[in-house]
C-alpha positions in Angstrom: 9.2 -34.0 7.1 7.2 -36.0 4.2 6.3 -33.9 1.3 3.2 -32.1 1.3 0.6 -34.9 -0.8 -1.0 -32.1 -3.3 2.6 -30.9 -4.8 3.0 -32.4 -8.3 7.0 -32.3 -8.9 7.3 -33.2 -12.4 5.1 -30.9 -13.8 6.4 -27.7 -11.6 9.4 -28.9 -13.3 8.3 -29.4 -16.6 6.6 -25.3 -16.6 10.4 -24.2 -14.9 11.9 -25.7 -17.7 10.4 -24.0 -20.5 11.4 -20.6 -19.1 15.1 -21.7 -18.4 15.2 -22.9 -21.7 14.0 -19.4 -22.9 16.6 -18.2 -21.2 19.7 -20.0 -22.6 18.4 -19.5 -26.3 18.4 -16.2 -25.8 21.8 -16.4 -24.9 22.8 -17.7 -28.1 20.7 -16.2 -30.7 21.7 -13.2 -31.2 24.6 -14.1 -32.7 23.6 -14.7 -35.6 21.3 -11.3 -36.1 24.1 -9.5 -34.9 24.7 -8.5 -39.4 21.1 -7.8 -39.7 21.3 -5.2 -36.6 24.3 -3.5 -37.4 22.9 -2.9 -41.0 19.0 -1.8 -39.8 20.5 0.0 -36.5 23.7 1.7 -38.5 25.9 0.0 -36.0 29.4 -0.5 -35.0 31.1 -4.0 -34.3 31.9 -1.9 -31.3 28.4 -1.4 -30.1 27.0 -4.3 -31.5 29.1 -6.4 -29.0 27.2 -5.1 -26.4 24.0 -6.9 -27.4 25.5 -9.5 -26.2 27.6 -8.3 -23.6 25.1 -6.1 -21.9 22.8 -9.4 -21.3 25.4 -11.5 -20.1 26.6 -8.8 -17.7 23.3 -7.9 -16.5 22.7 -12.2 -15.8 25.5 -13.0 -14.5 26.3 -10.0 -11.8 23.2 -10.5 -9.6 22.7 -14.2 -9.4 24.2 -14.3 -6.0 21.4 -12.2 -4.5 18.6 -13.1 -6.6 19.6 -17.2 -5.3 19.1 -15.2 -1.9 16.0 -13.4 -2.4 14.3 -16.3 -3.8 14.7 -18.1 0.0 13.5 -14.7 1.4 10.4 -14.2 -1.0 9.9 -17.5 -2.2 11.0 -19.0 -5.4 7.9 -19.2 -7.4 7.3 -15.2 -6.7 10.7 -14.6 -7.6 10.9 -16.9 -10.7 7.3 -15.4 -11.8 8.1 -11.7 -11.2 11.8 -12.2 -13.8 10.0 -13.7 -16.4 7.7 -11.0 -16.7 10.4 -8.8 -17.0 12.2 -10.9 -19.1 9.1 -11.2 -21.6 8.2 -7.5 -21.7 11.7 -6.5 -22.1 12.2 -9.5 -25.1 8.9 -7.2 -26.8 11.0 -4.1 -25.7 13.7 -5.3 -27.9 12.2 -5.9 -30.8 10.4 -2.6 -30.7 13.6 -0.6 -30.8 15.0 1.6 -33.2 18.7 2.8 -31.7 21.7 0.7 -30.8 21.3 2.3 -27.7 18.1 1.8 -26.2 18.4 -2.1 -27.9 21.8 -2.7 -25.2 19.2 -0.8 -22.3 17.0 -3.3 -23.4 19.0 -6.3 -23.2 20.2 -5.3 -19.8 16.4 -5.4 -18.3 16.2 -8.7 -20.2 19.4 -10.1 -18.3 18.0 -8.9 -15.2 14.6 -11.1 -15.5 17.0 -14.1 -16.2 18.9 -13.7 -13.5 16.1 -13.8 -11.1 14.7 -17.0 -13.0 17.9 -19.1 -13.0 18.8 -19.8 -9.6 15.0 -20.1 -9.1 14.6 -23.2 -10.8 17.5 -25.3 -8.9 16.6 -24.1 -5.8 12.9 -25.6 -6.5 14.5 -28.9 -7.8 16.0 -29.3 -4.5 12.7 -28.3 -2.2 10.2 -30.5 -4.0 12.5 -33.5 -5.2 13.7 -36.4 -2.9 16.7 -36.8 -2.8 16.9 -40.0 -4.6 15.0 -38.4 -7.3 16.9 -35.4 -7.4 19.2 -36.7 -10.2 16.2 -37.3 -12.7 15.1 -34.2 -12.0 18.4 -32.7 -12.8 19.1 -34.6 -16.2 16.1 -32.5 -17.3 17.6 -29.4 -16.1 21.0 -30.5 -17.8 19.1 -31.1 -21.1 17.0 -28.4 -21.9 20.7 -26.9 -21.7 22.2 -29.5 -23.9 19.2 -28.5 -26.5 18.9 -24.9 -26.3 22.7 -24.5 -27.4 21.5 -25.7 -30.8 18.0 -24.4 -31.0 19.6 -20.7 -30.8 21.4 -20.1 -33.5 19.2 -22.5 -35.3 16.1 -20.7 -34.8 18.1 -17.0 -35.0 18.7 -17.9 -38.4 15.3 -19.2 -39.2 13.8 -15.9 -38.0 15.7 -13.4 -39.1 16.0 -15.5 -42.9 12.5 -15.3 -42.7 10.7 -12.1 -40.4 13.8 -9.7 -39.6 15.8 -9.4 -36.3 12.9 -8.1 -34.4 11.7 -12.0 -34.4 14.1 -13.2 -32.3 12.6 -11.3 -29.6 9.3 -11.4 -30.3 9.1 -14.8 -30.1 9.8 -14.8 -26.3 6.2 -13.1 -25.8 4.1 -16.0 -26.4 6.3 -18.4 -24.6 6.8 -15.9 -21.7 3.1 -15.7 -21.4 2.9 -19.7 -21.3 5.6 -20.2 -19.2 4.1 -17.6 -17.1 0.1 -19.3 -17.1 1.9 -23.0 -16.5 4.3 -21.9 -13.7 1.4 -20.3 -11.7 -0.7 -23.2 -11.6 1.6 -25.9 -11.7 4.4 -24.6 -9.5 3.8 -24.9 -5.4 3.9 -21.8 -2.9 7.2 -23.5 -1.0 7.7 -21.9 2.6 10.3 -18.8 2.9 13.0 -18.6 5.4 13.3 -15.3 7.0 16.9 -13.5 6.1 18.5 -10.7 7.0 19.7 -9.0 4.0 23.3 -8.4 4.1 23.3 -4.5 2.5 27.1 -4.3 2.2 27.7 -8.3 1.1 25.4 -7.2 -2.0 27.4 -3.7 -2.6 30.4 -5.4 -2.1 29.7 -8.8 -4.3 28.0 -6.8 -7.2 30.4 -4.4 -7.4 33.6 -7.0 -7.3 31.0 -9.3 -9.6 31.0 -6.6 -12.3 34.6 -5.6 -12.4 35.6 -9.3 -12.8 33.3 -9.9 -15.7 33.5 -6.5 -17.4 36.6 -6.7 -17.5 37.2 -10.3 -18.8 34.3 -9.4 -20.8 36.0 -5.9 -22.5 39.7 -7.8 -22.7 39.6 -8.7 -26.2 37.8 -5.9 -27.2 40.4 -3.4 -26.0 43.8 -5.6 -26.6 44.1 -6.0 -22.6 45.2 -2.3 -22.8 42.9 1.0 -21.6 39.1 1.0 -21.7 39.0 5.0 -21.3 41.4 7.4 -19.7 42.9 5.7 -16.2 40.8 2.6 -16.5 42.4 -0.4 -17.9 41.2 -3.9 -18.6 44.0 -5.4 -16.1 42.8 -2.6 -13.7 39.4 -3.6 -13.5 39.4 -7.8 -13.0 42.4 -6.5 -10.4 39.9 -4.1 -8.8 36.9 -6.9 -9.0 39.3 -9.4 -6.9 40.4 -7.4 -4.4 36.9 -6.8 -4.0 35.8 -10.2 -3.8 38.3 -10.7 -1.7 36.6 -7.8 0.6 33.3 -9.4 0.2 34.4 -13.0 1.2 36.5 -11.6 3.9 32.9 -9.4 5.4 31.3 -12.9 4.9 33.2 -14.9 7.4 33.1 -11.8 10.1 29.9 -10.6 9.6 27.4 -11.0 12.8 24.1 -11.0 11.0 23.5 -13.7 8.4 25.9 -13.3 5.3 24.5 -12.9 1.9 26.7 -16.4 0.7 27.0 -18.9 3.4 30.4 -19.9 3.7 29.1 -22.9 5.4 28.0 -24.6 2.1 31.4 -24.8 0.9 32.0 -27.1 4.0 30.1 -29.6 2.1 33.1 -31.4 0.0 30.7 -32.4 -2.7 29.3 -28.6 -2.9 32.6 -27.0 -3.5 34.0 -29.7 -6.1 30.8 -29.4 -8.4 31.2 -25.8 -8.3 34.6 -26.1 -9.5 33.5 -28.7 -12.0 30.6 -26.5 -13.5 33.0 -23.8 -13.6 35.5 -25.7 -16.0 32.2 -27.4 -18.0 30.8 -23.3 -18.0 34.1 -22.8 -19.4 34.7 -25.3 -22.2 31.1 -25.1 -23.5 31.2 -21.3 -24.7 34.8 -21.2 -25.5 34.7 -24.8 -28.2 31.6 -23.2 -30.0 33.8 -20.0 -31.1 36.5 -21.7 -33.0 34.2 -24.7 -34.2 31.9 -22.4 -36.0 34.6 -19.9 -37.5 35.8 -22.7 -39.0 32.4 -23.7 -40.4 32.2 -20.7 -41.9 35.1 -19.3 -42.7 36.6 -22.7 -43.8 33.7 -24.4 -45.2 31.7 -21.5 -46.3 28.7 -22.8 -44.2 26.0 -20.2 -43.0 25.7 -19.4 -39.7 22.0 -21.8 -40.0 24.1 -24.6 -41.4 27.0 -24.3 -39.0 25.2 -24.9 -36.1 23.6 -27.9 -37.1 26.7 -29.6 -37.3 25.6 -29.4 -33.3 22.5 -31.4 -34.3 24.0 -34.8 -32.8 25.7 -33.1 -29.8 22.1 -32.1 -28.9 20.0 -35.8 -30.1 22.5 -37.8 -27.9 22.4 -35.1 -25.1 18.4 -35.1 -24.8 18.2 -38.9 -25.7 20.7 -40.4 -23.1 19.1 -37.6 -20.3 16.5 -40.3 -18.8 19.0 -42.8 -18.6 21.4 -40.9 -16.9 19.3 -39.7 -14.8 18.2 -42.7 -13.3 21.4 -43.5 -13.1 22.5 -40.5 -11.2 20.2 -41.2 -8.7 22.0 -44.7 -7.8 25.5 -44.7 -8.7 27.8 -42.8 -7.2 28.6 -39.4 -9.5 32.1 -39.4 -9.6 32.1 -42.1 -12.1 29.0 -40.5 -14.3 30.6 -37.1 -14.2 34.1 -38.6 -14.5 32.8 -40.3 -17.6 31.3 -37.4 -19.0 34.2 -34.8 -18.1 36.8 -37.6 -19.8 34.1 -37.8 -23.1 34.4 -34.0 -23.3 37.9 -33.4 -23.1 38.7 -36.3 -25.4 35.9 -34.8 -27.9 37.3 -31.6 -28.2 40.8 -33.0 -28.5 39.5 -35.2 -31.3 37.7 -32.4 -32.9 41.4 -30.3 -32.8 43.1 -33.2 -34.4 40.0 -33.5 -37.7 39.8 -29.8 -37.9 41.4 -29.5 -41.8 40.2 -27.9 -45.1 38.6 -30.2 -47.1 37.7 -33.0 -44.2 34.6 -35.3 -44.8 31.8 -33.2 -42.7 31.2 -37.4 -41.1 34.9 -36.8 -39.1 33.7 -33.9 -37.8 30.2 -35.1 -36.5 31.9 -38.1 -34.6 33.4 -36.0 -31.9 30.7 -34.1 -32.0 28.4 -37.0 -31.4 31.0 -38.0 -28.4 30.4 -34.4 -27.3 26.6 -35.1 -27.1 27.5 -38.4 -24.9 30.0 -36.1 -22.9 26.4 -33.3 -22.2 24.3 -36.5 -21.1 26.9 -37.7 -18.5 27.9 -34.0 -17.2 24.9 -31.6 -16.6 22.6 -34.0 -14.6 25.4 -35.6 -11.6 27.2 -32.5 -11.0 24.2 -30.2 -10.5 22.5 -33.1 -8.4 25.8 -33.3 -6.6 25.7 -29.8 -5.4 22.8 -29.4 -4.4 21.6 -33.0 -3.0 22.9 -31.6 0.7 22.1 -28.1 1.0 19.9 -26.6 4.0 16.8 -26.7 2.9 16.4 -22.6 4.2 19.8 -22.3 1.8 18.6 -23.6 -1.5 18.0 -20.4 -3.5 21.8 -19.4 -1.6 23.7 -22.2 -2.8 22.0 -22.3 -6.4 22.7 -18.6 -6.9 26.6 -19.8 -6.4 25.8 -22.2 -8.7 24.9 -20.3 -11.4 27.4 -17.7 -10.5 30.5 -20.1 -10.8 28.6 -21.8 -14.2 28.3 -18.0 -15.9 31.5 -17.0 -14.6 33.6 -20.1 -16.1 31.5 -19.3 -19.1 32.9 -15.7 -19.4 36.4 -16.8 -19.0 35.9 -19.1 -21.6 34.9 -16.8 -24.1 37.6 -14.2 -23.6 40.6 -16.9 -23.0 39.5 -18.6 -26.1 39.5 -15.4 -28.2 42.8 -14.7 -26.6 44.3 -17.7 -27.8 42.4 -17.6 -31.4 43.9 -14.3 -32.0 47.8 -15.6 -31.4 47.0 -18.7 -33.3 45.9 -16.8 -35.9 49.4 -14.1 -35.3 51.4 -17.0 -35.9 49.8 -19.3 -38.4 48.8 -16.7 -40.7 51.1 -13.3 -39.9 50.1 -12.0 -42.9 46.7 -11.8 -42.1 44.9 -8.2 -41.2 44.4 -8.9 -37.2 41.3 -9.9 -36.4 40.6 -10.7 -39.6 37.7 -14.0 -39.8 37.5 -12.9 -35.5 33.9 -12.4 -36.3 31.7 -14.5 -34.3 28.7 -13.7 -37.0 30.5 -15.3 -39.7 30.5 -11.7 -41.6 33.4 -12.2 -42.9 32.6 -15.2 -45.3 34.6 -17.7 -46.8 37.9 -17.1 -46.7 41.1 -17.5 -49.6 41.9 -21.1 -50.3 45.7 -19.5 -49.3 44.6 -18.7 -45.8 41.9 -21.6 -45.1 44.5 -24.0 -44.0 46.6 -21.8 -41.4 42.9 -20.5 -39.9 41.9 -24.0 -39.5 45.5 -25.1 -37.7 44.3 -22.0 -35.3 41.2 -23.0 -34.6 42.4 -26.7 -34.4 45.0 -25.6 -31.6 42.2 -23.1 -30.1 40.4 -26.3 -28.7 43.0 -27.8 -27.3 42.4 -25.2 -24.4 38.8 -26.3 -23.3 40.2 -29.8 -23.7 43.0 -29.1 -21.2 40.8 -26.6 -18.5 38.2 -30.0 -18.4 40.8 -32.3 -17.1 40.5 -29.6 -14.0 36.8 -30.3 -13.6 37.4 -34.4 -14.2 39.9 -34.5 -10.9 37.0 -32.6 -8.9 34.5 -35.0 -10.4 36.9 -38.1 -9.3 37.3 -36.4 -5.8 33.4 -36.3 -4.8 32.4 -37.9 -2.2 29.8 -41.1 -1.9 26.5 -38.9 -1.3 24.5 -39.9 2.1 21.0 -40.7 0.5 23.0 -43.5 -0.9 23.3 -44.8 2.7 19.6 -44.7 3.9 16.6 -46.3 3.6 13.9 -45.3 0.6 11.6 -44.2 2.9 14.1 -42.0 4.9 15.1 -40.5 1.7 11.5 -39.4 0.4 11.3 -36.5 2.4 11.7 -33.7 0.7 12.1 -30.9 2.6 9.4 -28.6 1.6 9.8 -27.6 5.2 12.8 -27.3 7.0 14.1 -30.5 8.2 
């Protein structure tokens, strides 16, 4: 069916964006409060994690049925009814005065996010072409590439200059103007009528939120007990065996299943997943050792260290258009192949300049390389997953999306701390463990005696993202010739507001 005439794509698009990109900055800019909130809160490193923790948890779990329920109820209602509780939760935030309720917080904010993410893909798909899909998606792939620096940028800015409240505060006003623009600008798209699959979302929330807590809690508690019976090894053994359940319910179940195993019959579907997963992966786990370094190294604040990002992020956003145009005529495995390669090869770089007293210049040349390697990623692989889903399963397959994206992202962070806290075992064994483990820099600058054996870590530290994106380059070499490439123009601009 030909798209309906009054429906505006770029600027629904355009209004999505800015809450998405809400979202991701909050992901980040905490981080670098985290000092500030321990002080004003009288708060353990212990609790304080779970600022962080409790968000990521409470975004990542439910994607698979909010990706769902935005087919059921329709996107825009979905997308609109998160960021309101996203935005009254960031004010909830900053209004705290316990630890406690501040994590509660944080868990209502995750929970608007989650229903917002999966939202915004699934519209990409319903009101794009398909040979316009990719343009659309560079966007998406930017504002991603961009908010990884704003965060900690703007964190620092903020809480230098107003307090840690500000960093939540600040999500009001663009909550309320993501809010006005998303109402008028995005379209009512049709719903699909769905059974809701009651034990798929029992079973996948529950297996969900074993899995993550307990790659999440790993570090944390030295692989070893949580509390009493419970153990870290016991939980992510628990979480597959009931994934395992929910998958298994999935492909017998007689009314319609919560995920669609059908989409993973689509080649191209099921390699960008695994791509994302490995890209999810290497994006959180490089930014831990690059910026302990920074600090702990260099003596750079936590403001300064992350603008050593600063090119990463102009070449990202800059080459976004390009590659975008691009992705909507040349086949992706060689963009994404390009842009996987770029990323492994600037991390390995980045391990091999990592030293004391190296001219800051080395450092922002892979950097830069990692800003060509964003531009060439984000855009093909999300416009390769989605470019053949059902129309009726967009919200479906974007939830799965997400989920594989956040999930890689979460075994990033805890398999690079594992592996920053052996490096740092062997390299400096005289060193109090954990000791410079601090994501918030607290720790300062460290002895010139130790800076060299804590810059070999975090040099060998990146060699592990490096490695896991080779993983995501022979998936991106693997996909498939997509079929809009094979028909007309004017086949191709339908866009399946309807069902086709």
């Amino acid at each position: 069916m030909q798209a309906t005439p009054d429906i505006r794509p770029w600027p629904a698009l355009w209004a999505l964006v800015l809450g998405f990109f809400m979202i991701l900055v909050d992901s980040t800019i905490v981080s670098v409060a985290t000092p500030s909130i321990m002080e004003e809160l009288h708060a353990d490193v212990g609790n304080v994690v779970w600022v962080t923790s409790a968000y990521l948890l409470a975004y990542a779990v439910p994607l698979l049925i909010t990706g769902r329920l935005g087919d059921r109820i329709g996107p825009k209602k979905l997308y609109l009814t998160g960021l309101t509780v996203f935005t009254l939760a960031s004010v909830w935030c900053g209004l705290t005065n316990s630890i406690a309720m501040l994590i509660v917080a944080r868990v209502f904010q995750g929970l608007g996010a989650s229903m917002m993410t999966p939202q915004t893909m699934a519209v990409i798909t319903r009101i794009f072409p398909p040979n316009q899909r990719g343009k659309a998606m560079s966007l998406w792939g930017a504002t991603a590439g961009v908010a990884t620096l704003v965060g900690p940028i703007l964190g620092g800015v903020l809480v230098d200059g107003l307090g840690w409240e500000w960093i939540f505060f600040v999500n009001a006003p663009v909550g309320v103007l993501g809010f006005v623009l998303a109402w008028r600008l995005v379209p009512d798209l049709p719903t699909h009528e769905h059974k809701f699959d009651l034990l798929g979302v029992a079973l996948s929330t529950i297996g969900l939120f074993c899995l993550v807590f307990g790659i999440q809690e790993g570090q944390k508690h030295d692989w070893g007990q949580i509390t009493g019976p419970i153990s870290v090894w016991g939980l992510i053994i628990a979480g597959l065996v009931v994934i395992a359940a929910f998958l298994f319910w999935q492909s017998r179940t007689k009314s319609e299943p919560l995920l669609p195993l059908s989409l993973f019959k689509d080649r191209n579907f099921s390699l960008a997943n695994t791509a994302i997963t490995t890209v999810g992966f290497a994006i959180t786990a490089m930014a831990f050792p690059l910026m302990l370094y920074a600090q702990n190294v260099r003596g750079l604040s936590p403001t300064r260290s992350a603008l050593l990002l600063v090119p990463m992020a102009v070449i990202s956003g800059a080459l976004a258009p390009f590659v975008g145009r691009l992705t909507d005529k040349a086949h992706p495995r060689y963009l994404a192949g390009f842009g996987l390669l770029c990323c492994s090869v600037s991390l390995f770089w980045l391990s091999q300049v990592i030293e004391p007293t190296v001219p800051i210049w080395q450092l922002l040349l892979p950097i830069a390389l990692l800003g060509v390697a964003n531009g060439f990623m984000w855009a093909p692989i999300g416009s390769t997953a989605t470019r053949n889903l059902p129309m009726r399963q967009a919200g479906a397959g974007a939830g799965v999306y997400n989920t594989t994206r956040q999930v890689g992202a979460v075994l990033g962070s805890a398999g690079i701390a594992v592996l920053m806290e052996s490096r740092l075992a062997s390299n400096l064994p005289a060193m109090p463990a954990g000791a410079g483990m601090s994501a918030e820099g607290a720790v300062g600058k460290l002895p010139e005696a130790l800076r060299q054996g804590f810059s070999d870590s975090m040099a060998q530290a990146l060699m592990l993202p490096a490695a896991v994106l080779l993983i995501g380059l022979i998936a991106a070499i693997l996909f498939a010739k997509p079929s809009h490439m094979d028909r007309p123009a004017d086949i191709t601009a339908a866009t399946g507001i309807a069902e086709s």
